[in-house]
C-alpha positions as a Markdown table, in Angstrom:
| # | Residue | x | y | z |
|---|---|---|---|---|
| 1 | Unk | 105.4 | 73.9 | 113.5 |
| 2 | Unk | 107.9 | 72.0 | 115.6 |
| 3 | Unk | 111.2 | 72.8 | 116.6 |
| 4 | Unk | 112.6 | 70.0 | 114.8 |
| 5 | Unk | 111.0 | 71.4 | 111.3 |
| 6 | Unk | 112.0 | 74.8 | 112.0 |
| 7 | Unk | 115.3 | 73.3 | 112.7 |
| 8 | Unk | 116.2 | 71.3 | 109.5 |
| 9 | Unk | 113.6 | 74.6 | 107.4 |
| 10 | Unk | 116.6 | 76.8 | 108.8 |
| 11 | Unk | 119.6 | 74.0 | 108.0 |
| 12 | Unk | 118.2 | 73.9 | 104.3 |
| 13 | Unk | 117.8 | 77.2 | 103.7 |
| 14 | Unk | 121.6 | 78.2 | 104.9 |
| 15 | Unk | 122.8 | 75.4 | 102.7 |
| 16 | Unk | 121.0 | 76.5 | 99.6 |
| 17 | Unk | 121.7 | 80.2 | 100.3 |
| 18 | Unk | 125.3 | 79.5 | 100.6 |
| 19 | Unk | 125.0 | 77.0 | 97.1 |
| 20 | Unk | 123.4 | 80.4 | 96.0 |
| 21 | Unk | 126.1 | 83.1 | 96.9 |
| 22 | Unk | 129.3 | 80.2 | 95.3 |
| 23 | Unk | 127.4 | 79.9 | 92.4 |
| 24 | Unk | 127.1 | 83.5 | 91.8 |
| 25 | Unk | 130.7 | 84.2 | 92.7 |
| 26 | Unk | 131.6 | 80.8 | 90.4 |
| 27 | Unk | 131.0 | 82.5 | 87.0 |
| 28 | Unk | 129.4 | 79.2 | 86.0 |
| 29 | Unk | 126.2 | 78.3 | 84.7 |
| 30 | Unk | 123.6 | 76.7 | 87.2 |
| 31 | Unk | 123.6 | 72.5 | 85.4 |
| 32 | Unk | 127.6 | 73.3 | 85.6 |
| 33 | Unk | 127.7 | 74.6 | 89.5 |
| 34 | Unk | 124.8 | 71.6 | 90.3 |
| 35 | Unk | 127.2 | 69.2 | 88.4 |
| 36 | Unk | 130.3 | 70.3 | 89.9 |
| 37 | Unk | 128.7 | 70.0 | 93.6 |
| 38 | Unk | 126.6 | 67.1 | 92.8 |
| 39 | Unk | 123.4 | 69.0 | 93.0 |
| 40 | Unk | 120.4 | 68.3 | 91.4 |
| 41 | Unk | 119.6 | 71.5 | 88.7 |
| 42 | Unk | 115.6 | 71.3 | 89.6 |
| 43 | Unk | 116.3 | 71.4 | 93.7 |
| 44 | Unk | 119.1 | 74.5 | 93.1 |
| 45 | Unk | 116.1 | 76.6 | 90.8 |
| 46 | Unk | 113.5 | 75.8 | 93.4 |
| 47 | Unk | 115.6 | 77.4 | 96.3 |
| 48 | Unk | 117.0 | 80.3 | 93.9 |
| 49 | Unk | 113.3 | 81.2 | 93.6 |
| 50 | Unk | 112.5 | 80.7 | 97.6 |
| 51 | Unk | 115.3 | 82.6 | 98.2 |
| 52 | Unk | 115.2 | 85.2 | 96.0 |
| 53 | Unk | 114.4 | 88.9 | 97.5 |
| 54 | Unk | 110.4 | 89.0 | 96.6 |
| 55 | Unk | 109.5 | 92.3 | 94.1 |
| 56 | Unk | 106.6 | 94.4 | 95.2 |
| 57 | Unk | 103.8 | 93.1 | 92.7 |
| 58 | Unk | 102.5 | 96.5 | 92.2 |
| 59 | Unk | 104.3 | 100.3 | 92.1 |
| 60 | Unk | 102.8 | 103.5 | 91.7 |
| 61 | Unk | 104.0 | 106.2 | 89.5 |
| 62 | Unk | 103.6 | 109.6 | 89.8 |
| 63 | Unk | 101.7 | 111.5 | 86.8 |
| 64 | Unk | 102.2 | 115.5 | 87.1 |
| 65 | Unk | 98.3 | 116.7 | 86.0 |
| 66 | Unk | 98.9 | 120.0 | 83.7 |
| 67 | Unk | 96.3 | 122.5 | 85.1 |
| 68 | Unk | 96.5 | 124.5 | 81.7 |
| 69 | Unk | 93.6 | 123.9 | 79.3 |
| 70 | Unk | 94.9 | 121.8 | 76.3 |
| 71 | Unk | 93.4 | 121.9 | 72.6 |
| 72 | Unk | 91.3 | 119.3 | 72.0 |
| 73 | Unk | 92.8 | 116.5 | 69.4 |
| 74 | Unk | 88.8 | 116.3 | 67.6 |
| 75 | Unk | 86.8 | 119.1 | 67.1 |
| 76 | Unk | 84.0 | 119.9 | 68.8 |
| 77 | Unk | 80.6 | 118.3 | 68.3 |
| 78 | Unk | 78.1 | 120.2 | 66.4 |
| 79 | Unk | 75.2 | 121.7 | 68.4 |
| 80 | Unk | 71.5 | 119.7 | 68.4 |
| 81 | Unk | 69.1 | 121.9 | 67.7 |
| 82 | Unk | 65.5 | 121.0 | 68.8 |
| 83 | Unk | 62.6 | 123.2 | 67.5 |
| 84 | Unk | 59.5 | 123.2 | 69.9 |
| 85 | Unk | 56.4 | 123.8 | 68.3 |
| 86 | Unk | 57.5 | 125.2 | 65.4 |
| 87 | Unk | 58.4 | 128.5 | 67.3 |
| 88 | Unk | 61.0 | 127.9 | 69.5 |
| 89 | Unk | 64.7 | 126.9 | 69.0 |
| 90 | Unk | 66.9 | 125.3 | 71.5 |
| 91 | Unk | 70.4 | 124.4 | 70.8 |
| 92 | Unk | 71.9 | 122.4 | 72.8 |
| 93 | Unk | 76.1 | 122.3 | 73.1 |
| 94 | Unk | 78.2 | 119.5 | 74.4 |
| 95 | Unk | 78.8 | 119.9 | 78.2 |
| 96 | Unk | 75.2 | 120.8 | 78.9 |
| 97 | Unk | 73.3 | 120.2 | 82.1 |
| 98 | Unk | 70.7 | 117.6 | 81.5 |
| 99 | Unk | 68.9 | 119.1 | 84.5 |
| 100 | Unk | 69.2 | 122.6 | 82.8 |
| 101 | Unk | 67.1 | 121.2 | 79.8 |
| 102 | Unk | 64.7 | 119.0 | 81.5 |
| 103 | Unk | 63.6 | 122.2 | 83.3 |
| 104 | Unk | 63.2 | 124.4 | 80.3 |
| 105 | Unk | 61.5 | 121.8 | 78.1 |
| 106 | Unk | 59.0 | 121.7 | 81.1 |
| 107 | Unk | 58.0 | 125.0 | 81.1 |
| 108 | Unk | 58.0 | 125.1 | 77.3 |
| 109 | Unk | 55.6 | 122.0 | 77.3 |
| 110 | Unk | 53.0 | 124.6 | 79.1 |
| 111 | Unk | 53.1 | 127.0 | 76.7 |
């Protein structure tokens, strides 16, 4: 950019920004301070909004993590029970190890 736009970027920006601080201090609304100081209302919102300290777009919040075990809101689900060859029983409770099971229906598979 060239000196002359930074220049008149700078000379806009102090003249809005002091519009901006009177207004505040003014009490009035922003169509009453623009018609007071022969301002146009759309030019006045543009530069409030370009001059307006920007928010961070995202914040993180803490959440403390409770190590203690809690109850569990549904009750647990019942236990599949898979009978191998009419002999053998396996029940199988939630939280298993697929691996576990994969391994033991193997071997019973030989049997």
């Amino acid at each position: 950019m060239n000196e002359a736009k930074l220049v008149e970027r700078q000379e806009k920006q102090r003249f809005w920004g002091g519009h901006l601080s009177q207004w505040k201090e003014s009490g009035l609304s922003q169509s009453a301070y623009c018609r007071e100081h022969q301002l146009k209302l759309h030019r006045f919102v543009y530069w409030k909004k370009r001059l307006a300290p920007q928010k961070p777009s995202v914040s993180l919040v803490e959440v403390p993590v409770s190590r203690q075990k809690t109850a569990c809101l549904f009750p647990p689900a019942p236990p599949i029970s898979i009978v191998f060859s009419g002999h053998c029983r396996i029940e199988v409770r939630s939280g298993f190890d697929p691996a576990s099971l994969e391994v033991v229906l193997r071997v019973l598979s030989r049997l």
